[in-house]
N, C-alpha and C positions, 0 to 999 in steps of 0.2 A: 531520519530513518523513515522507510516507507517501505509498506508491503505489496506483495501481491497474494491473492488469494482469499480467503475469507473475513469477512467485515465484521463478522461477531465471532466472536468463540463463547461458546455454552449460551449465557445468558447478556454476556458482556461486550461491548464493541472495543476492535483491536486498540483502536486510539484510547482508548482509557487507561489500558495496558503502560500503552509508554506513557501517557502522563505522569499513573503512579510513577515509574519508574527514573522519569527525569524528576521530578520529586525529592524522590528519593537519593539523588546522586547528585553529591554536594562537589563531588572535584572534577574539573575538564578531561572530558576523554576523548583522544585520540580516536580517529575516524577507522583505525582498526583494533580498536578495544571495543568502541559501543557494540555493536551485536554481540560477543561474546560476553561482556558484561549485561545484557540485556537478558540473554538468555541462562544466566547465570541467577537473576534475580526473578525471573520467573520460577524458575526449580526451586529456590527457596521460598517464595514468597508465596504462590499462586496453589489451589490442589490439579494432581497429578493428572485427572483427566481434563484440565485446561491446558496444562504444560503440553500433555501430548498435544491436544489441538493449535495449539499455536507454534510448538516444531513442524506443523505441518506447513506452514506460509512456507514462501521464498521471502527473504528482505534484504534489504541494500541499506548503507547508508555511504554518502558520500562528501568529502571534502580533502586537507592537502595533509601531508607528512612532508615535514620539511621542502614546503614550497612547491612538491611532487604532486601534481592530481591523483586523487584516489575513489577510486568505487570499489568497495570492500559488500560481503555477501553471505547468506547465510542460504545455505539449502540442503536438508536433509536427506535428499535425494545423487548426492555430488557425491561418485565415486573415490574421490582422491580426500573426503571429509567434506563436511557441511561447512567450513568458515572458507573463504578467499579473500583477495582484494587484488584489484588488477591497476596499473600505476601507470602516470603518463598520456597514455593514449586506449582507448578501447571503450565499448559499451556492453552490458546485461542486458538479454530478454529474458523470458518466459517462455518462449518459443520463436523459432523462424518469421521473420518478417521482412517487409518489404526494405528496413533499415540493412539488412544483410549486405546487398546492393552498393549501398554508399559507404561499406566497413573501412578502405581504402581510402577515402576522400573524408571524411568524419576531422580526421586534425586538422585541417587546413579550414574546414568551415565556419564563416560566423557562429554565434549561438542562437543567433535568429534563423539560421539555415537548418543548422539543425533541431530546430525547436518543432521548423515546418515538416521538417521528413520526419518526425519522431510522431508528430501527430498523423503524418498520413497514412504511417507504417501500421499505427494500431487501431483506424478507421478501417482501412484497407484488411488489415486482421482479423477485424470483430464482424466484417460482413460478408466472410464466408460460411457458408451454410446456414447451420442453423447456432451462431457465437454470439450474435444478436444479441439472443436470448439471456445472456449471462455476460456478455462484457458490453459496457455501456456508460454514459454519462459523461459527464463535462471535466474535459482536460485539462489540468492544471499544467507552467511550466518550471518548475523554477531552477536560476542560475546561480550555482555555487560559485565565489571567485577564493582569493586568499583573505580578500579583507569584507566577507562578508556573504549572504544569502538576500535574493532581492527576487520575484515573482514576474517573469514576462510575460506571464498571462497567469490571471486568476480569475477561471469560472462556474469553482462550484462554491456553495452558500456555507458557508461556517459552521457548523454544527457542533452540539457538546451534550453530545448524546454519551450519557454514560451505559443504560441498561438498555434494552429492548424496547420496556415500558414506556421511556425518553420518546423512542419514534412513535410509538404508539399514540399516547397523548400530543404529540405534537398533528397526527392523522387527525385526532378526533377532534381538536381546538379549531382546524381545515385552513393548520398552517403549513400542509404536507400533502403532495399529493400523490399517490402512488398509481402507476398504471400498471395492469392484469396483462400477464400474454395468455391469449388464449390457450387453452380449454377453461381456465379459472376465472372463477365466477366471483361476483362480490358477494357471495353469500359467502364463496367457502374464507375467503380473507379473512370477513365478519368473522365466522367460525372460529380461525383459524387463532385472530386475534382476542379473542374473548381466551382460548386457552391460554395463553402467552402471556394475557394481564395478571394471569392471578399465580403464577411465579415470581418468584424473588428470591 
C-alpha cells in the first residue's frame, strides 16, 4: 500500500497507520480488499477527524488476482466512487505527466524501462513552477511479480517515525537534517518545533 498526499495526519505519520493495521489483520487479503479493508479499520479504530484526514490521501495498493496484474485505488475524489482497480495492463498518477506519452508502449516495456520514465515523469513533474516546493525526495522503485515483491531501486533511509516528536528528536540528536525554503527562517522552525514537542 502506498500513498500520495500527506505524510502525517494530526499528530501521527501515515505509515504508522498501516502498521497498526497490518498488525492488526491476521488473514491474507486480496489486493482489492486491502484499501477497503484499510479504510474500514480506520473508521473503527481511529477518531473521526483523522479518518476524515486520511480519506483525504489517494492510495493504491498493487499485486495479482488470479495471476491478473492488479493496481487497485482509493480516492475520494472519483466520481464513479472512491475504490477502483484497473487489471492487466495500465498505470495511476496524481496528475498528468510525462508517463502519459509512453501509455501505449508501457506493456511491452522492461521494468527497468519503465522504472526510468516513471522517474523522469515525476522529476520532470516536480520542476514545474513552483512543485519544488512540496514534491521532492528520493525515489523508491519497487517490483511486484506473482511470486513476490523485490526493490529496484531503494534510496530513501528507513524511518520509524511513529509521532512528530520521532522527527523532532531525531533533528535535535543531528541525525536529521531538514533544509528551509525560503522566506523560513531557522528561528521560526525553532519556534515552530518547540510547539509541536509539547503535544501528544
Amino acid at each position: 500500500m502506498a500513498e500520495s498526499g500527506q505524510g502525517l495526519i494530526l499528530n501521527t505519520f501515515f505509515s504508522a497507520f498501516v502498521s497498526q493495521f497490518t498488525q492488526a489483520t491476521t488473514s491474507r487479503l486480496r489486493v482489492d480488499q486491502l484499501l477497503p479493508m484499510f479504510i474500514r479499520y480506520c473508521e473503527q479504530r481511529f477518531p473521526s477527524t483523522a479518518v476524515i484526514e486520511i480519506k483525504r490521501q489517494k492510495l493504491f495498493s498493487a499485486g495479482y488476482i488470479n495471476h491478473h496484474p492488479t493496481i487497485c485505488y482509493f480516492n475520494e475524489d472519483q466520481p464513479n466512487g472512491p475504490f477502483g482497480c484497473i487489471q492487466n495492463s495500465g498505470y495511476i498518477q496524481y496528475d498528468v505527466s510525462l508517463l502519459a506519452e509512453y501509455a501505449q508502449q508501457l506493456p511491452s516495456l522492461s521494468a527497468e524501462r519503465v522504472a526510468t520514465l516513471s522517474k523522469e515523469a515525476i522529476q520532470s513533474y516536480a520542476e514545474e513552477g513552483e512543485r519544488w516546493k512540496r514534491i521532492g525526495g528520493p525515489i523508491d522503485v519497487l517490483l511486484v511479480t506473482r511470486t513476490g515483491c523485490r526493490w529496484l531501486e531503494k534510496n530513501s533511509l528507513p524511518r520509524n517515525w511513529k509521532y512528530i516528536q520521532d522527527l523532532i528528536r531525531e533533528y535535535r540528536d543531528g541525525e536529521l537534517e531538514l533544509n528551509l525554503i525560503p522566506p523560513a527562517t531557522r528561528t521560526q522552525l525553532e519556534d515552530l518545533l518547540a510547539t509541536v514537542s509539547r503535544l501528544r
